[in-house]
C-alpha positions as CSV (number, residue, x, y, z in Angstrom):
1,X,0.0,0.0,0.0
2,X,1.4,3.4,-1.0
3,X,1.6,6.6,0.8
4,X,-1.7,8.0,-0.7
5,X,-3.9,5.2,0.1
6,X,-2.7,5.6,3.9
7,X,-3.7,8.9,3.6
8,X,-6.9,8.0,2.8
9,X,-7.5,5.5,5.1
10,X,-6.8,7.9,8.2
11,X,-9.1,9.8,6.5
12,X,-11.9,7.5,6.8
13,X,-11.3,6.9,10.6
14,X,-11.2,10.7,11.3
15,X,-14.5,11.1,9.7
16,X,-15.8,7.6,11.5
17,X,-15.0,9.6,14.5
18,X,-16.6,12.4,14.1
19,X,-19.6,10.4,13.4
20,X,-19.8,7.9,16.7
21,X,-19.3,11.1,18.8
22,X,-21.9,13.5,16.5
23,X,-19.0,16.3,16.5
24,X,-19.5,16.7,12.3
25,X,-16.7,19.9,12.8
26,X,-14.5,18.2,15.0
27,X,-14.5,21.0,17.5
28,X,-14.5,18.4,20.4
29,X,-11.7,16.3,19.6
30,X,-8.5,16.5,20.2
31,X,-6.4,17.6,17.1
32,X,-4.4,14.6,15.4
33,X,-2.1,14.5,12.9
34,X,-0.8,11.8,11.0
35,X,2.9,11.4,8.8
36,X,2.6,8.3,6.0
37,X,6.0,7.6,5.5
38,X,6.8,4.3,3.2
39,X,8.6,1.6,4.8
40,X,11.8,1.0,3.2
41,X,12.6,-3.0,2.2
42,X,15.2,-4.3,4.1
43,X,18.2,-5.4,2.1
44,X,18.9,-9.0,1.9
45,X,21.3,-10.6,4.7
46,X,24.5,-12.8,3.0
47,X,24.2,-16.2,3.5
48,X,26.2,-17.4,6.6
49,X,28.6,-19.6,6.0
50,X,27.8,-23.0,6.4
51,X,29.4,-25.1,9.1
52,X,30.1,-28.4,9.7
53,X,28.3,-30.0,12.7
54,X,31.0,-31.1,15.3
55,X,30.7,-34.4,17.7
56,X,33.3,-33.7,20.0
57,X,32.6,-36.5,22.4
58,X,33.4,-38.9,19.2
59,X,36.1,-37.2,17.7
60,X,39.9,-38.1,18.0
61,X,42.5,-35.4,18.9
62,X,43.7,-35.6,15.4
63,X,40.0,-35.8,14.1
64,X,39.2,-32.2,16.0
65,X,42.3,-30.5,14.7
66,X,40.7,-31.9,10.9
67,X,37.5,-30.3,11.9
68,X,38.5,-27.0,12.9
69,X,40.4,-26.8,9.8
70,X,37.3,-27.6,7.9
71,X,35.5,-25.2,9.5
72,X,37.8,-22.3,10.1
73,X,36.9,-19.1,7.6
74,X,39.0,-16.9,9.1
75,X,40.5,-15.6,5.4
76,X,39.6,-16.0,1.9
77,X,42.0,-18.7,1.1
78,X,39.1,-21.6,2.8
79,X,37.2,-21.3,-0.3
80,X,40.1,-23.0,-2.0
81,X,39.8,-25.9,0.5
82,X,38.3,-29.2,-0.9
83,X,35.4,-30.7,1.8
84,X,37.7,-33.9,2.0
85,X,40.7,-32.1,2.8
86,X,43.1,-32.5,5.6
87,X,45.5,-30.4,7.2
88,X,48.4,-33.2,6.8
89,X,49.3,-36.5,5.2
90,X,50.8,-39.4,6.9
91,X,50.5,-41.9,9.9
92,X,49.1,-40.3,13.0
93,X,51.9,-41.5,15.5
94,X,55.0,-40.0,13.1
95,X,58.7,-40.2,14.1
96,X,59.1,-37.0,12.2
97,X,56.8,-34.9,11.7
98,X,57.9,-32.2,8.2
99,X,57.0,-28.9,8.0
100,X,56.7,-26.8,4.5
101,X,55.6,-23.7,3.9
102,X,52.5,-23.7,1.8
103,X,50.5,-25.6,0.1
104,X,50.3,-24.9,-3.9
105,X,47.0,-24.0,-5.5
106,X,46.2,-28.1,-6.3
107,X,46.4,-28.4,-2.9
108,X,49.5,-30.7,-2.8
109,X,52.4,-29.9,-0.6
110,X,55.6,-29.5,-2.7
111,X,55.8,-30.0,-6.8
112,X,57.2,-33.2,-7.7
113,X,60.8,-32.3,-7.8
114,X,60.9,-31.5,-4.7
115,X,58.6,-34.3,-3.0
116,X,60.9,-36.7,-4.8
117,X,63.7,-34.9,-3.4
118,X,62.1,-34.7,0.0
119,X,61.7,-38.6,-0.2
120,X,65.2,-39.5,-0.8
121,X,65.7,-37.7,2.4
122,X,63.5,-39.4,4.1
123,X,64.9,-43.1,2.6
124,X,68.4,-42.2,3.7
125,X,66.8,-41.6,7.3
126,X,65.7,-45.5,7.2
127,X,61.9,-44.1,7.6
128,X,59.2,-45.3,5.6
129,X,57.0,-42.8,4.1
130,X,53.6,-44.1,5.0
131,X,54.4,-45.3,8.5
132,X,56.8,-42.9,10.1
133,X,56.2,-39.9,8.6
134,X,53.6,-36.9,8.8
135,X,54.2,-33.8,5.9
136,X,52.1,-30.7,6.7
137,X,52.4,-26.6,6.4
138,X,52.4,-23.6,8.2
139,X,49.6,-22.1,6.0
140,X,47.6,-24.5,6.0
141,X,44.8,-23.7,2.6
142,X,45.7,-24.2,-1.0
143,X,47.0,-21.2,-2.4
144,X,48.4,-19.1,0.5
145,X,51.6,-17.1,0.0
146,X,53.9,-15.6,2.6
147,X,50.8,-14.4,4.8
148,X,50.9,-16.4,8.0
149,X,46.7,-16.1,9.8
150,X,46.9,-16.5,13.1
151,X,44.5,-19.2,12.6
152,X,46.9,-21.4,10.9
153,X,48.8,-21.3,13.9
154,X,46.7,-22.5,16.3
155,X,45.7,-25.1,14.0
156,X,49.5,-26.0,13.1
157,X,49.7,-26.2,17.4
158,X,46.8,-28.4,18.3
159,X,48.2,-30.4,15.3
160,X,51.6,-31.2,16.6
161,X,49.9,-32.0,20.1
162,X,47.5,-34.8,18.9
163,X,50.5,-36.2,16.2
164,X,53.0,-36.1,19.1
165,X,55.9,-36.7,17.0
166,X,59.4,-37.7,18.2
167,X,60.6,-35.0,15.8
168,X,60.3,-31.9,13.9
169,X,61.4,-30.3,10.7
170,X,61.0,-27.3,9.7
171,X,61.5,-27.0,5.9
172,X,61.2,-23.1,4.9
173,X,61.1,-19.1,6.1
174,X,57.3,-19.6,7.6
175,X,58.5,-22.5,9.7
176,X,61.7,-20.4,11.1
177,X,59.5,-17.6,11.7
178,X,57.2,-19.6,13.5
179,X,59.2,-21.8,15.7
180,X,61.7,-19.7,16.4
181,X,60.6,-15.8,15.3
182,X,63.6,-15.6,13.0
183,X,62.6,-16.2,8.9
184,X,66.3,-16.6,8.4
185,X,67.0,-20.0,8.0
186,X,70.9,-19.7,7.9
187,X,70.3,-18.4,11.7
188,X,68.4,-20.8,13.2
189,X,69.6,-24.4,11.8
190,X,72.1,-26.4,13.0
191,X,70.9,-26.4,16.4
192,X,68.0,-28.2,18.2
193,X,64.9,-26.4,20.6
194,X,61.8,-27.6,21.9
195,X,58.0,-26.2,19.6
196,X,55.5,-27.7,21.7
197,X,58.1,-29.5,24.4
198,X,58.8,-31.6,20.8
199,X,62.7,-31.8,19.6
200,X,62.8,-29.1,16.7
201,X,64.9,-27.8,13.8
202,X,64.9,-25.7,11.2
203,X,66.9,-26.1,7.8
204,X,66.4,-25.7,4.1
205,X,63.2,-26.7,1.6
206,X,63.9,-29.0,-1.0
207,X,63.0,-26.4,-3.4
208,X,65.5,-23.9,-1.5
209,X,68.8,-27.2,-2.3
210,X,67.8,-27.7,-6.0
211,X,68.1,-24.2,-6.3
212,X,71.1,-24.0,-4.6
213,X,73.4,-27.4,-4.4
214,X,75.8,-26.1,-1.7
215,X,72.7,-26.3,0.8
216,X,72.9,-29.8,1.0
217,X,75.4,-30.2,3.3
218,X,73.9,-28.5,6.0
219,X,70.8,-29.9,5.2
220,X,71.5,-33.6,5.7
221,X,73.5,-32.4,8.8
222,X,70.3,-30.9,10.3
223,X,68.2,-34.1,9.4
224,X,70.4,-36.1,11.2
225,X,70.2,-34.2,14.5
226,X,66.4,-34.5,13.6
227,X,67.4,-38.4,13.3
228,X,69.2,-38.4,16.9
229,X,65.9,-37.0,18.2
230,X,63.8,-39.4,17.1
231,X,66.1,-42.6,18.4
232,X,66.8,-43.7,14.7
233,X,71.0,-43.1,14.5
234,X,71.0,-47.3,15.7
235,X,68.5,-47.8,13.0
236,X,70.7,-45.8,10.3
237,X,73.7,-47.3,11.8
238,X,73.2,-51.2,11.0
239,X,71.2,-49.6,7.3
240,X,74.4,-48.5,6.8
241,X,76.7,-52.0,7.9
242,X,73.8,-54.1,6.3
């Protein structure tokens, strides 16, 4: 109804009025007066964003950490997140636990260089891949650059305390940064500390040594410190007598 017909209608009541209390000129009732104003449509809400339901009293450790990565919205790079994602790959009980950077737009964790390169790393460690080993990132979506959320963080935390690795490696500037506040790698490796009361260290990517061959020497003498702290030097020992 538009403001004209309002009009009208008050106009009908006033004379109704007038009627029931026989005062034709009004001179006994109080004076009203009315202002139609239109009533302005409401713009549409956005959609929330939909969430996934959470059983906590069924979930594992690991299983929560999955589900409030699923669910976290915090910045733009979730919607490059696939609803069967998760914020790792590996066995759940991990000697040693790796640490990259990113994650590239397909979602994967290094391009296949480098994961191949990654993997010879982790055969001259006597660890198998599927068993020993957990690979994950600092930011954690698809797509992410150099932009650490704070997020990511907590979610990288509650990760490394359900995994409970023997182990850490941090391969990259976003690991440095975040273990240790310092991006510069050449800084911070070659020596051990505690992320999470969990034996860490910091040293090179693979992309970072086949970019630059020299790095492999302190590399493989930062994975074996890594080695020492998981209780694997006896296990690399008689790999290498064998």
């Amino acid at each position: 109804m538009n403001a004209d017909a309002y009009s009208y209608f008050l106009s009908l009541l006033d004379e109704a009025e007038r009627a029931i209390s026989r005062d034709p000129l009004a001179e006994r009732l109080p004076l009203s007066r009315y202002v139609v104003t239109v009533r302005q449509e409401e713009s549409p809400k956005p959609a929330p964003v939909a969430r996934r339901s959470v059983q906590k009293g069924n979930l594992s450790p690991l299983a929560l950490v999955r589900d409030c990565y699923l669910n976290c919205h915090s910045c733009p790079l979730w919607q490059q997140r696939l609803p069967e994602d998760h914020p790792g790959v590996g066995t759940s009980h991990p000697l040693i636990m790796f640490v990259v950077d990113k994650r590239l737009p397909d979602g994967s964790y290094l391009y296949p260089d480098s994961m191949a390169y990654l993997e010879s790393w982790i055969r001259a460690l006597c660890l198998e891949k599927n068993r020993e080993v957990h690979l994950t990132s600092v930011i954690k979506c698809p797509g992410g650059e150099f932009d650490i959320a704070e997020d990511c963080v907590k979610i990288f935390e509650a990760q490394v305390d359900a995994l409970s690795p023997k182990a850490i490696v941090f391969l990259g500037e976003a690991g440095s940064l975040i273990a240790t506040g310092d991006p510069d790698i050449s800084k911070q490796r070659g020596r051990g500390f505690l992320y999470r009361d969990v034996p860490s260290f910091v040293t090179y990517s693979p992309d970072m040594v086949l970019g630059d061959q020299s790095l492999k020497r302190a590399v493989w003498d930062d994975l074996r410190l890594a080695a020492s702290a998981a209780g694997i030097t006896e296990r690399r020992a008689a790999a290498r007598k064998a």
